[in-house]
N, C-alpha and C positions, 0 to 999 in steps of 0.2 A: 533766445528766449526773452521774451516780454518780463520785463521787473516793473513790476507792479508796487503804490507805496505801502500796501500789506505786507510784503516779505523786507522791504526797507525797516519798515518798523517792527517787526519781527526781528531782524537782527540787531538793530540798534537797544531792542529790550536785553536781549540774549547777551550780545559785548558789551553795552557802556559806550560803544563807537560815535560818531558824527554821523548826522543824515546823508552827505554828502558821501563822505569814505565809505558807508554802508552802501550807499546806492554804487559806489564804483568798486566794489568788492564785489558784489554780484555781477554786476557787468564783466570783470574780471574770470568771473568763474563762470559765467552763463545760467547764471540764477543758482548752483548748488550748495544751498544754504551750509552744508559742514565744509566745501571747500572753502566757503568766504570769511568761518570764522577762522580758518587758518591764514589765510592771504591776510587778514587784518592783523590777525598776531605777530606775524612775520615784520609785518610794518610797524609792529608796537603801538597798534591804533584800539586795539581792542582788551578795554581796563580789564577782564576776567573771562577766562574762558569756561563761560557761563551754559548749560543745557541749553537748546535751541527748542523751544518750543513750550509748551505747557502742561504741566499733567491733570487732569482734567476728570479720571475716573475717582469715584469716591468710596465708600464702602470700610469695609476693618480687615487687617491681619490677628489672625489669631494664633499663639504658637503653643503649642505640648509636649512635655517631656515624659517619660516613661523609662527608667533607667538608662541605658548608652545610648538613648534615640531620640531625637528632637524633632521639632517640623514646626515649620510657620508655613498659614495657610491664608491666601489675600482672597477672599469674597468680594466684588463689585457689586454698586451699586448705581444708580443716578444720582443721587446727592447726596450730602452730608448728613441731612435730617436721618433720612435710612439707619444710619450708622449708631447712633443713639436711640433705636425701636429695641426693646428688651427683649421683644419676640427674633426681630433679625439676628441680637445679638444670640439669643439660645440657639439658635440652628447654627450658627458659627462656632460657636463651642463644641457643637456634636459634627460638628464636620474634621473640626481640629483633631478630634481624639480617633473617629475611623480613620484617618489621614496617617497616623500610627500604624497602625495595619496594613497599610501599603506601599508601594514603592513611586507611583508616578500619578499624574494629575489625573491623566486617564481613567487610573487603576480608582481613582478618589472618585469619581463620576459614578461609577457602579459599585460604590464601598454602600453596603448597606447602614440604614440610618433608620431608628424610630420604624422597620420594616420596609421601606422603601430605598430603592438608591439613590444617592445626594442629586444625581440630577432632576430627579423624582420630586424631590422633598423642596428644590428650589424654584419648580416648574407650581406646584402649591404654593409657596409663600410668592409669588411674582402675582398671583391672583388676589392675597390679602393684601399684600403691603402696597402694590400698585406701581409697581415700578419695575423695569427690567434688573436682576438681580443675576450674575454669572460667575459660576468657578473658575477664575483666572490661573491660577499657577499653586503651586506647593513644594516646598523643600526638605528636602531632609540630612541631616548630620548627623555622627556617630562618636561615639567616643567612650570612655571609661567613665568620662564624667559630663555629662552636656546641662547645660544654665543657659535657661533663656531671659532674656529682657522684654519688656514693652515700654517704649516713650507712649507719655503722653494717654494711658493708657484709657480707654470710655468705659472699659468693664475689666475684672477680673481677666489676663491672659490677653487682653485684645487691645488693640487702638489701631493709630496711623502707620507706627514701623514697629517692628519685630524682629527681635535678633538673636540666633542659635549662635552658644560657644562651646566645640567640641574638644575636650581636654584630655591627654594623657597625662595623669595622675587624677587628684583629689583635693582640689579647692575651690569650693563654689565663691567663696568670698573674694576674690582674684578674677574668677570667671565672668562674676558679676561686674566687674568692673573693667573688665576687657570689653563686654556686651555695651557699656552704657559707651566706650571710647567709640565702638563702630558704628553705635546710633547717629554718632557726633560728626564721626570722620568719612563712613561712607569708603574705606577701602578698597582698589580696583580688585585685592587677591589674598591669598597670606602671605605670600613671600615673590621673589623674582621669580624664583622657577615654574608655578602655575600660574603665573601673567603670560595674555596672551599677549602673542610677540606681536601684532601686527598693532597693538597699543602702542608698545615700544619702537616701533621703528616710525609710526605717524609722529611722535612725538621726537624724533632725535631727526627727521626732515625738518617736522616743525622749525626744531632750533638751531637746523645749517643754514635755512637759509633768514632767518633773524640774525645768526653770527655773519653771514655773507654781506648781510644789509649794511654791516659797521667798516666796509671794507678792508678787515683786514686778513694779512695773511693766510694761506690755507693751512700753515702747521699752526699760528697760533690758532685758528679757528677749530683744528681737531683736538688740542687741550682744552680749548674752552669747553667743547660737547659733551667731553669726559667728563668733567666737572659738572655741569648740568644736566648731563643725566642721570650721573649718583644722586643728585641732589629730589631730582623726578622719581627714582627708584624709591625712594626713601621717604617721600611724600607719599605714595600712593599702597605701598604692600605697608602690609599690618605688622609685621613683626620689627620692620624697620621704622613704624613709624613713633615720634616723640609720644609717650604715654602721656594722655590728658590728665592724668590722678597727680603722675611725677613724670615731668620734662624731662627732667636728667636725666633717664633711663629711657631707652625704648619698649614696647610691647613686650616683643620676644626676649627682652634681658628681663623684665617685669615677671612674664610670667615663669622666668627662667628660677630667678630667685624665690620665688611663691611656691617651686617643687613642679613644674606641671609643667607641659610642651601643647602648645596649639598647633589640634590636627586639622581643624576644620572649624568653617563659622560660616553664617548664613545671614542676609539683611535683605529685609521686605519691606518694602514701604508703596503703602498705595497708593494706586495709579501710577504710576514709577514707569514712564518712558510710553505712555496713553496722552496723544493729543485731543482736545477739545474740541467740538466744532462747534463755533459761536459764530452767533448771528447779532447786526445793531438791532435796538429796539424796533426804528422805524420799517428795517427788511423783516421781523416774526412779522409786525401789525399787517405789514401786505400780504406775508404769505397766508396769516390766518382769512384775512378779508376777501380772498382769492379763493377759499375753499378747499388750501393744499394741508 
């Protein structure tokens, strides 16, 4: 495969890497951008292992709670401006709360709205507002007690990320501060046991053969894994991770001593895993002057 200096510089944004080492990571891998930011980790060439790519859609999360039920609900838009229309932002609201009444995004597509179905209703404001406008995704959590967060928020219930906390017992004031840790930390799960394992095992190759790199032995190399991937575990699931309020404690002891057990949580942030397609200035001006 042809490496091109757009995917060179695409990775080097993504790791921190050298032009050079990015261009022969790909070579390495034959251009597959996730295999290369591994091959560069392994070599310890690449500062952060950084998302590859750009999120690009815009729009607002909006999330509702209703007794033991939660939901965050991400609306798309083409730009940022969209996101602050009072008008987008009211049909986001009314989307959020039929979004309670059902179970799946689908089910949200034909949840009725102001007498029409949400896709109905968005298929109308796509003609006022002037921009393509799409019901992307919706979640839902349950619990005894469910508290949602918004960072950052543009209205009442809505902004950029939104996050359900589903609690067995009763304290929001715990909950709420569980919410504002996974706005922060971005979580892969709540615990080891609903981590998908094919996480787990990319990431413990990852680091045989970074331990391989340092030459040394194979039994010290299987202590070493040990050790770093408790340390991976523990980074990444919620309950194990250092609570941003208090260090000294983790989540799950946090909310241990607060009375309450995390059954569930939920984190939405828009455009979340939506690439961009961008054009230079000088390639729009040709395509418009072309008549495309």
């Amino acid at each position: 495969m042809a490496i091109t200096a757009a995917m060179v510089k695409e990775l080097r944004e993504s790791t921190g890497a050298g032009m050079m080492d990015a261009k022969k990571a790909l070579t390495e891998t034959d251009g597959d951008m996730e295999a290369a930011v591994d091959w560069l980790r392994t070599k310890g060439l690449a500062k952060a292992a950084k998302k590859s790519g750009r999120v690009a859609a815009e729009g607002l999360v909006a999330v509702a709670v209703n007794g033991g039920k939660g939901v965050a609900v991400e609306v798309n838009s083409e730009t940022d401006f969209v996101g602050k229309n009072a008008e987008f932002q009211a049909i986001v609201a009314k989307i959020s709360a039929a979004a309670l009444t059902v179970d799946s995004t689908e089910e949200l597509a034909n949840a009725p709205v102001d007498g029409k179905p949400v896709s109905e209703v968005l298929t109308d404001a796509i003609a006022k507002i002037g921009e393509n406008l799409t019901l992307r995704r919706m979640v839902k959590v349950e619990g005894e007690t469910v508290v949602s967060y918004v960072h950052n928020a543009a209205a009442e219930g809505m902004g950029k990320i939104g996050v359900l906390v589903a609690l067995k017992g009763d304290n929001e004031t715990i909950g709420k501060q569980i919410a504002m840790h996974i706005a922060a930390t971005n979580p892969a799960s709540l615990s080891e046991a609903d981590l998908d394992p094919a996480i787990v095992e990319k990431e413990k190759q990852v680091q045989i053969d970074i331990a391989r790199e340092s030459g040394k032995p194979e039994a010290v190399i299987e202590k070493m894994i040990v050790g770093r991937m408790q340390k991976f575990l523990q980074e990444i699931t919620l309950v194990n991770q250092a609570f941003v309020i208090n260090p000294d404690v983790t989540v799950g002891q946090a909310a241990k001593d607060a009375g309450v057990e995390i059954v569930a949580f939920a984190r939405v942030e828009v455009g979340e895993g939506i690439e961009k397609k961008e054009e230079d200035f000088a390639a729009e001006v040709a395509k418009t002057a072309a008549g495309n």
